[in-house]
N, C-alpha and C positions, 0 to 999 in steps of 0.2 A: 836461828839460821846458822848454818856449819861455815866456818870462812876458809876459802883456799889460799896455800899461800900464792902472792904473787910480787913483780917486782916491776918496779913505775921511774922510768926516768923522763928528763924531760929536759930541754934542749931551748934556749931563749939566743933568739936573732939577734943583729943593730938594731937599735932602734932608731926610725924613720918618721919624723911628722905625727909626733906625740902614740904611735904604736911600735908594736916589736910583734916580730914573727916568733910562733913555740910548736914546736913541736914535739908532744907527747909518747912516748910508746910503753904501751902495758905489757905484762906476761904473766900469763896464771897459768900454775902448774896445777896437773888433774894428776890422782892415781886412782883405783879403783883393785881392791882385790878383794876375794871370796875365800872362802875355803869352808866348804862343805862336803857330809858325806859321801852323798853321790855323785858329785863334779868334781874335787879333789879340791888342789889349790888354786888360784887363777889370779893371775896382777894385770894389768893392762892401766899404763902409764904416757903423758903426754902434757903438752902446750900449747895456747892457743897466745898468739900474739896480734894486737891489732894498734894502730899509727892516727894521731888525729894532728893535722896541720892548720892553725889557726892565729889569724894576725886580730891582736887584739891591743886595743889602747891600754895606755900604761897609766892612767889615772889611779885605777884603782890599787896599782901595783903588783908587781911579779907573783906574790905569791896569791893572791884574789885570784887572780885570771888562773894561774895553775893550778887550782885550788878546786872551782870549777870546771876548768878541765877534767881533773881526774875522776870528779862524782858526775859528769857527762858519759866518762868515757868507763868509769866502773857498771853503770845502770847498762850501755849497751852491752858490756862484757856477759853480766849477768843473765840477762835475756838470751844471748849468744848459747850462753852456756846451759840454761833451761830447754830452749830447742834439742841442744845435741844431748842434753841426758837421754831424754827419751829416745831416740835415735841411737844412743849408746844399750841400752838396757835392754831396747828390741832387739840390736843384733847380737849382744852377749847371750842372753835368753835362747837366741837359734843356736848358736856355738855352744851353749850347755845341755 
């Protein structure tokens, strides 16, 4: 599997009656270019950013809960990002 890069911060509330509010946000950077002979050269560049807000007990500790977090919110990115390839490569295909 190819990995894109991306950048993951994550944000931890007060903590309230043995939980703490976190808040995640992801960003993967896409680029995409060609260069072939009959279509020339072509780049098509971009981001998708997505937010997950979740109060979770602190038993396990900041970095368990965040830790989780981010393999919840890596598996929907990926998915995300399966969708729009093919969406991606049928509209480039029409523009080539």
């Amino acid at each position: 599997m190819k990995s894109l890069p991306s950048i993951v911060t994550s944000e931890v509330g007060p903590e309230e009656e043995g939980a703490a509010h976190y808040c995640l946000t992801s960003t993967v950077m896409l680029s995409l270019t060609t260069n072939g002979e009959s279509s020339g050269t072509f780049s098509l560049s971009g981001s998708i950013r997505r937010q997950m807000n979740m109060d979770l007990a602190i038993a396990d500790g900041h970095l368990c809960n965040m830790g989780r977090m981010i393999e919840e919110m890596e598996g929907k990115l990926r998915n995300s990002l399966d969708q729009r390839r093919v969406i991606l490569f049928v509209l480039c295909h029409d523009i080539i």
